[in-house]
C-alpha positions as CSV (number, residue, x, y, z in Angstrom):
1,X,0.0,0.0,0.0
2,X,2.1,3.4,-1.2
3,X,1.2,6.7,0.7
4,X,0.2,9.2,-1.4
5,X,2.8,12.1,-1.1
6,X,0.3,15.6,-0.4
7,X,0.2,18.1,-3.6
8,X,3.1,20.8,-3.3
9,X,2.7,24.1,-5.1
10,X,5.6,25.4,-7.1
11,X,6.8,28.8,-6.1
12,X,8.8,31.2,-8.4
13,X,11.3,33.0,-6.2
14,X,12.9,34.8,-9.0
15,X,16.6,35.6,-9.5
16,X,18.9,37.3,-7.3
17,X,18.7,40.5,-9.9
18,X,15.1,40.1,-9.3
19,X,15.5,41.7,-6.1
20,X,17.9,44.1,-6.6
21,X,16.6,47.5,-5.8
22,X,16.0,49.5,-9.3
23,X,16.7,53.1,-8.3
24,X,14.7,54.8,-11.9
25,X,11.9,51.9,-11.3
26,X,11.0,53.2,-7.5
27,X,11.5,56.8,-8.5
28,X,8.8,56.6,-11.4
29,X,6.4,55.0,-8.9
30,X,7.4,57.6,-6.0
31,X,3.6,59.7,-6.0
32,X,5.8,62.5,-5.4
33,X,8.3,62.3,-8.6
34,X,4.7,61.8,-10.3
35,X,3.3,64.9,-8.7
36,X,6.6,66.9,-9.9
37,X,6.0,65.8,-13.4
38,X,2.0,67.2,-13.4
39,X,3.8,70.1,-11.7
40,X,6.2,70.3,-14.8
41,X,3.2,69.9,-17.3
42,X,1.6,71.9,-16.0
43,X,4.1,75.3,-15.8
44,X,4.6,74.2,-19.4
45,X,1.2,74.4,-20.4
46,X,0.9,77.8,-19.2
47,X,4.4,78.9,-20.7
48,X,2.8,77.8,-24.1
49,X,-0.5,80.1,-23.5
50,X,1.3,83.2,-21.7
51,X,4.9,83.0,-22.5
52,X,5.4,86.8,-22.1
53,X,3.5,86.9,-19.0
54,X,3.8,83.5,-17.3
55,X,7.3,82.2,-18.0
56,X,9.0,85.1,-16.8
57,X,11.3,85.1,-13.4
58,X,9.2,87.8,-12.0
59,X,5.9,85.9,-12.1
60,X,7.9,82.5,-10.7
61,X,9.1,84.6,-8.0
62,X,5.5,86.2,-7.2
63,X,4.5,82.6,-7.1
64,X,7.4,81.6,-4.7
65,X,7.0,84.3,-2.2
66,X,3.0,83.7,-1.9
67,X,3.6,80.0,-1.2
68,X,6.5,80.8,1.4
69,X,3.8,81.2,4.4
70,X,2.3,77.8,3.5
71,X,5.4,75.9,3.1
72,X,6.3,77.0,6.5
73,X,2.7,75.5,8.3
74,X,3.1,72.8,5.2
75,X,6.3,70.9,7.0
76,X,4.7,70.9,10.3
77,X,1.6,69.5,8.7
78,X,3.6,66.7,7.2
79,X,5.0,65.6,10.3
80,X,1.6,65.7,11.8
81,X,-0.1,63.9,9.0
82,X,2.6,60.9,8.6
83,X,1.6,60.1,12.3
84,X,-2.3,59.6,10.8
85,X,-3.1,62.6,12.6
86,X,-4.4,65.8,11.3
87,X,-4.1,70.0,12.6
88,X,-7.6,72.0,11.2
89,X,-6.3,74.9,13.8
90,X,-3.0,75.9,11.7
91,X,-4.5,79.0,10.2
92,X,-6.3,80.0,13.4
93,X,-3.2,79.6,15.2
94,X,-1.1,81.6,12.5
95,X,-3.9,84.7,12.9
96,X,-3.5,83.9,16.8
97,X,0.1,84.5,17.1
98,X,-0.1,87.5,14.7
99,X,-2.2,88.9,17.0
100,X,-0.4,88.8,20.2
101,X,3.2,89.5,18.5
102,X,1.1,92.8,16.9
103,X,0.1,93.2,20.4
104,X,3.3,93.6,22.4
105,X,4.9,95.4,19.8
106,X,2.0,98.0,19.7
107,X,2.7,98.2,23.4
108,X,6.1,97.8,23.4
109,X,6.5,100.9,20.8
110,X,9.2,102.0,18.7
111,X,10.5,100.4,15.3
112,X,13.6,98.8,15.6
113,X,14.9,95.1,15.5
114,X,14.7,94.9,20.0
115,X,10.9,95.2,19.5
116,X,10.5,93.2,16.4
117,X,12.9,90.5,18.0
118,X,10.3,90.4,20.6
119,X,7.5,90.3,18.3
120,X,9.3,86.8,16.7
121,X,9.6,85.3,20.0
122,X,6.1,86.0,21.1
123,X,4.5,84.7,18.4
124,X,6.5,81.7,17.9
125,X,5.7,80.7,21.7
126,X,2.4,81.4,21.0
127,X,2.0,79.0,18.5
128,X,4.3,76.7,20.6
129,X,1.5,76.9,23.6
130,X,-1.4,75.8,21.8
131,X,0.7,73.4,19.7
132,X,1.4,72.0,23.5
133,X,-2.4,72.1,24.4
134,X,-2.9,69.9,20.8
135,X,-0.7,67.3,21.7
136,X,-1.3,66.8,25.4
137,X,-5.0,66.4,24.6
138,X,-4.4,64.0,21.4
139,X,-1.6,62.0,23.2
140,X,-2.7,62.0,27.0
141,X,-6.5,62.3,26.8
142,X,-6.9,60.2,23.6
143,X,-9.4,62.6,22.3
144,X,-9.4,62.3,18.1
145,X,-7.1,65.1,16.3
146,X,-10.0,65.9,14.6
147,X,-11.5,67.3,17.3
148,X,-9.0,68.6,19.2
149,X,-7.6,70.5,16.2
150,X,-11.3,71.6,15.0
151,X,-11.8,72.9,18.8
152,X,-8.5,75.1,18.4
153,X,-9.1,76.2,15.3
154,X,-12.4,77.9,17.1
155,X,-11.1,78.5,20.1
156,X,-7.6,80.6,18.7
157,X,-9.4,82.7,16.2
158,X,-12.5,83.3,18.9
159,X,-9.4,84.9,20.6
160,X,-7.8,86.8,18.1
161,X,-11.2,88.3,17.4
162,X,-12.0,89.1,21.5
163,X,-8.0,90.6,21.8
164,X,-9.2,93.2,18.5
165,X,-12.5,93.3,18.7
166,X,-12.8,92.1,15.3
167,X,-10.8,94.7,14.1
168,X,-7.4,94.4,12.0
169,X,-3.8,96.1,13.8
170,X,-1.9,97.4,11.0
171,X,0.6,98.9,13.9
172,X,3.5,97.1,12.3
173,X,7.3,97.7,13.1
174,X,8.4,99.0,9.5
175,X,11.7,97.0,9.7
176,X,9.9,93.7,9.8
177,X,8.1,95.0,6.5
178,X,10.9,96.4,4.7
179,X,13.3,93.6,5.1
180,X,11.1,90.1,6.4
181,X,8.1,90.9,4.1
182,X,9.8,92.6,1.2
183,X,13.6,92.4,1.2
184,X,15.8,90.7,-0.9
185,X,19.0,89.0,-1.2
186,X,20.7,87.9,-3.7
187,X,19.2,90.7,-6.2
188,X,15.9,89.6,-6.4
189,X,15.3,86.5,-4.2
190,X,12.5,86.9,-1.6
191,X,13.7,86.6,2.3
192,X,10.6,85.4,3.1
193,X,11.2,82.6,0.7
194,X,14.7,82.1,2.3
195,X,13.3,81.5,5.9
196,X,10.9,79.3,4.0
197,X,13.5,77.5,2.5
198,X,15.5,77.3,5.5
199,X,12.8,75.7,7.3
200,X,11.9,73.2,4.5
201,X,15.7,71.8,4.5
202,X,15.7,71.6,8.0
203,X,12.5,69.4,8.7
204,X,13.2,67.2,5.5
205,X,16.9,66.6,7.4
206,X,15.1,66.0,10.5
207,X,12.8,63.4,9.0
208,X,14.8,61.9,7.1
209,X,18.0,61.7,8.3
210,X,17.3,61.6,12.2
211,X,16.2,59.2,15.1
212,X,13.1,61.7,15.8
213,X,11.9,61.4,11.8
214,X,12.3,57.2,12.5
215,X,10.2,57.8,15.3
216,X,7.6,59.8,13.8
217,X,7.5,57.2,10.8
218,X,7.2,54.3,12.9
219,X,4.3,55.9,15.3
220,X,2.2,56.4,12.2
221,X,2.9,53.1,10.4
222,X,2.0,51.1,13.8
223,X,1.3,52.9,17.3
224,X,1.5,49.3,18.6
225,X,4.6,48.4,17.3
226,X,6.3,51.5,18.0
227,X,5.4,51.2,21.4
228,X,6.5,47.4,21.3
229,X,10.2,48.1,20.4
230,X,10.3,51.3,23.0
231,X,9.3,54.5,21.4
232,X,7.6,56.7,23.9
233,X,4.5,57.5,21.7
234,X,2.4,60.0,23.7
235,X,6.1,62.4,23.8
236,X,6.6,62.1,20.3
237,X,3.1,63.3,19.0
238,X,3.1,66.0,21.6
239,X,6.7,67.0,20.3
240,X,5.2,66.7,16.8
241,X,2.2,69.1,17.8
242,X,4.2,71.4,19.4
243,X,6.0,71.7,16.1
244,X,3.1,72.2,14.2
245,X,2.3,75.1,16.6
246,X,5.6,76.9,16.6
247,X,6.0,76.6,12.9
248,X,2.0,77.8,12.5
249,X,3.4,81.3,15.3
250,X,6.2,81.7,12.7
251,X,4.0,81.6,9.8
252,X,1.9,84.5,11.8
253,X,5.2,86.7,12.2
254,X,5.7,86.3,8.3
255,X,2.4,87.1,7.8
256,X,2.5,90.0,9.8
257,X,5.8,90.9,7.3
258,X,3.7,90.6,4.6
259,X,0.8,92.2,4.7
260,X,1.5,94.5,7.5
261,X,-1.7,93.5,9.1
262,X,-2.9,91.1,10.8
263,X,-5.4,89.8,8.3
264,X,-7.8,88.2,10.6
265,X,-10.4,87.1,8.0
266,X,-7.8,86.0,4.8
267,X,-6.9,82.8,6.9
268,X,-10.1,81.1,6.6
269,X,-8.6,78.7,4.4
270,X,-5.1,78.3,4.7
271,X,-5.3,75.0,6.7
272,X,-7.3,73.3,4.3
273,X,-5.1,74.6,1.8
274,X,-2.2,73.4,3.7
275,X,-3.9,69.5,4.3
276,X,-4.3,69.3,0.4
277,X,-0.4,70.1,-0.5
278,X,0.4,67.4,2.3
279,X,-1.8,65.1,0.8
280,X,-1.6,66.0,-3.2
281,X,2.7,65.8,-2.5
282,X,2.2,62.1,-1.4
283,X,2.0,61.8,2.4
284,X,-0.7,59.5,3.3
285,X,-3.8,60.0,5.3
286,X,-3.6,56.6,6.9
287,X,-0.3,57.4,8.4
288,X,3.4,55.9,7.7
289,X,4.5,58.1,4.6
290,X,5.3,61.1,3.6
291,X,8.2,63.7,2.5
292,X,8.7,67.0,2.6
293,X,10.2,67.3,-1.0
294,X,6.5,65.9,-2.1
295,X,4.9,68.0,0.3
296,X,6.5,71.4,-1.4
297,X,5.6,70.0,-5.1
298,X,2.3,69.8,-3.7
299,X,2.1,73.1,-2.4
300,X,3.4,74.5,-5.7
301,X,0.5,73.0,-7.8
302,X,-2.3,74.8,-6.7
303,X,0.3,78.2,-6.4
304,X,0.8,77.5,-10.1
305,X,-2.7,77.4,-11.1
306,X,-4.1,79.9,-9.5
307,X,-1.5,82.2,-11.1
308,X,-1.7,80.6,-14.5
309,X,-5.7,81.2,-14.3
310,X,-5.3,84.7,-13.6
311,X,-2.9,85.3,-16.5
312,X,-5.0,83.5,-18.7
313,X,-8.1,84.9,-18.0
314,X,-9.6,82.1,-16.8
315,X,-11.8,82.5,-13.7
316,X,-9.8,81.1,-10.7
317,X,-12.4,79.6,-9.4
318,X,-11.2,76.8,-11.8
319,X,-8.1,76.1,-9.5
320,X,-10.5,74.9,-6.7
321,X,-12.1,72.5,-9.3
322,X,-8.3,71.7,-10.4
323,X,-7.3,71.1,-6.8
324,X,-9.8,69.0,-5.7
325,X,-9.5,66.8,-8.6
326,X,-6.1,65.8,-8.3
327,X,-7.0,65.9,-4.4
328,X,-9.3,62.7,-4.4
329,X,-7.2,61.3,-6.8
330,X,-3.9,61.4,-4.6
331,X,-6.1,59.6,-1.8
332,X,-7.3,57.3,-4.2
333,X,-3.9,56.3,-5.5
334,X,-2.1,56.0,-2.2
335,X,-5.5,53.9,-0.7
336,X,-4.9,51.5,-4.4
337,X,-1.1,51.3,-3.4
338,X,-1.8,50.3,0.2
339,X,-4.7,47.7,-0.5
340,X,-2.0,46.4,-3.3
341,X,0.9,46.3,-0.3
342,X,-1.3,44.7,2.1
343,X,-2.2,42.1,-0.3
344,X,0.9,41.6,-2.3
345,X,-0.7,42.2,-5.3
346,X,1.4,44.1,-8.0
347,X,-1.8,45.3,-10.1
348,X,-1.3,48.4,-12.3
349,X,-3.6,51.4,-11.0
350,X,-5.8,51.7,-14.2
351,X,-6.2,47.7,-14.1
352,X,-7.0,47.9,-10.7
353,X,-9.5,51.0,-11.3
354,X,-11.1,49.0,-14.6
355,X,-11.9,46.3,-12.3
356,X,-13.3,47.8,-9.4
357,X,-10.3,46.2,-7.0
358,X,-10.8,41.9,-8.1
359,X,-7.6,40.1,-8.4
360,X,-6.4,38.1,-11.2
């Protein structure tokens, strides 16, 4: 009587060059290296329509200095965002923080760099404080970001409007104006866009290139596991919050530069504004990934066509339209890629979107 051996199933394991990483193969499937390429289109598209207007250094510049602010609240938002957590108060704390540093310096008096010095650190701290008050309550309370951050947004511009009375302060130091808001260097290169720079650099080092970025990776690819192998979870969101914060009081003392105002009702959308370049420039909602280099194309593609509209003479309202398309379809893509991950299935995004998510 011979015992029937069980059925075996054959397995192709590939070669070893099969698993070699393929540096141009990962960098055309990057969402952000995609996102730079619509970018790209894009700017040519409207350098075809307007060339004398559009593709001209002093429109790019114009473009670059008015996403400067939201670059600035965009890396906090990153961080915040790769931990599957989300900041609605940004723009509520950014009108906060302009408010007190207008404030003090009113009080304060005078127009040189002690008071506006002052001005910086108040407003910087301010942001820090409810940054602090974000993260204790997210991390030690457990209450959802969503409502936390909804709550602040309220709660900071309910403030800013109590400490006016509704009411703009345009008492400005002029130095902050002349050489924060409006200076150059370099000729013709904004300082605005330099802090921006500065602070882009800095966070995509941090991220990237640091023990604190591993962390903040690891807490939004798996809470549990992060905790498991000894990252102190509640610390790092309320370090990551606090971030947020101080990064939203700067973007009030640039704003501040700017306009020379305090611009109490032009914030109204800047956080959502600054959730949509997060999420357009590849960082995922559900937590894990991001980068700030995909964060700043993103931020650039709605800059671009809101300019491009205007030069055109096509009603802007088409960039909100634009924005939101490629919006839904960055969430769609990254939820495709992560089903695909999850599942080990190596389906092609139209394939997958032709038929409706089956296998095979």
């Amino acid at each position: 009587m011979s015992v029937k051996t069980p059925p075996t199933e054959t397995v192709a394991i590939g070669t070893f060059e099969d698993t070699k990483p393929n540096f141009f193969k990962g960098l055309l499937k990057a969402q952000a290296f995609q996102i730079l390429l619509i970018l790209i289109v894009i700017v040519l598209i409207f350098s075809a329509l307007a060339p004398e207007s559009f593709a001209q250094w002093t429109n790019f510049r114009l473009i670059i200095q008015n996403a400067s602010i939201l670059a600035v609240l965009a890396v906090g938002m990153t961080y915040v965002i790769i931990t599957a957590g989300i900041d609605l108060s940004v723009g509520s704390v950014l009108v906060f923080s302009g408010v007190v540093s207008a404030i003090v310096m009113r009080a304060m008096g005078g127009e040189g760099w002690g008071v506006a010095t002052v001005g910086i650190l108040v407003a910087i701290l301010s942001g820090v404080c409810w940054g602090l008050l974000n993260g204790f309550l997210i991390a030690k309370a457990k209450i959802p970001p969503l409502i936390v951050t909804l709550g602040s947004l309220g709660m900071a511009l309910g403030l800013a409007q109590i400490l006016t009375g509704g009411v703009d302060i345009r008492d400005v130091p002029t130095v902050l104006t002349v050489s924060i808001g409006y200076g150059n260097v370099f000729g013709s290169v904004p300082i605005i866009s330099v802090i921006a720079l500065v602070v882009v650099v800095i966070g995509a080092i941090v991220l990237h290139f640091t023990r604190f970025g591993l962390y903040t990776l690891a807490v939004g690819s798996s809470e549990i596991a992060a905790r498991r192998v000894g990252v102190k979870v509640d610390a790092q969101l309320i370090k990551i919050y606090t971030i947020s914060g101080a990064l939203a009081g700067l973007g009030g003392i640039l704003s501040l530069s700017q306009f020379s105002t305090t611009a109490i009702a032009g914030q109204s959308q800047t956080n959502l504004n600054v959730i949509a370049a997060v999420v357009i420039g590849g960082t995922s909602l559900f937590g894990g990934v991001g980068t700030i280099f995909g964060t700043v194309v993103g931020l650039f593609i709605p800059a671009v066509l809101q300019n491009g509209f205007v030069i055109t003479g096509v009603q802007p309202f088409w960039q909100q339209v634009a924005v939101g398309a490629v919006l839904i379809t960055a969430v769609y893509v990254d939820q495709v890629r992560r089903t695909a991950a999850t599942r080990g299935n190596t389906q092609s995004l139209w394939r997958k979107f032709v038929s409706g998510g089956r296998r095979g």
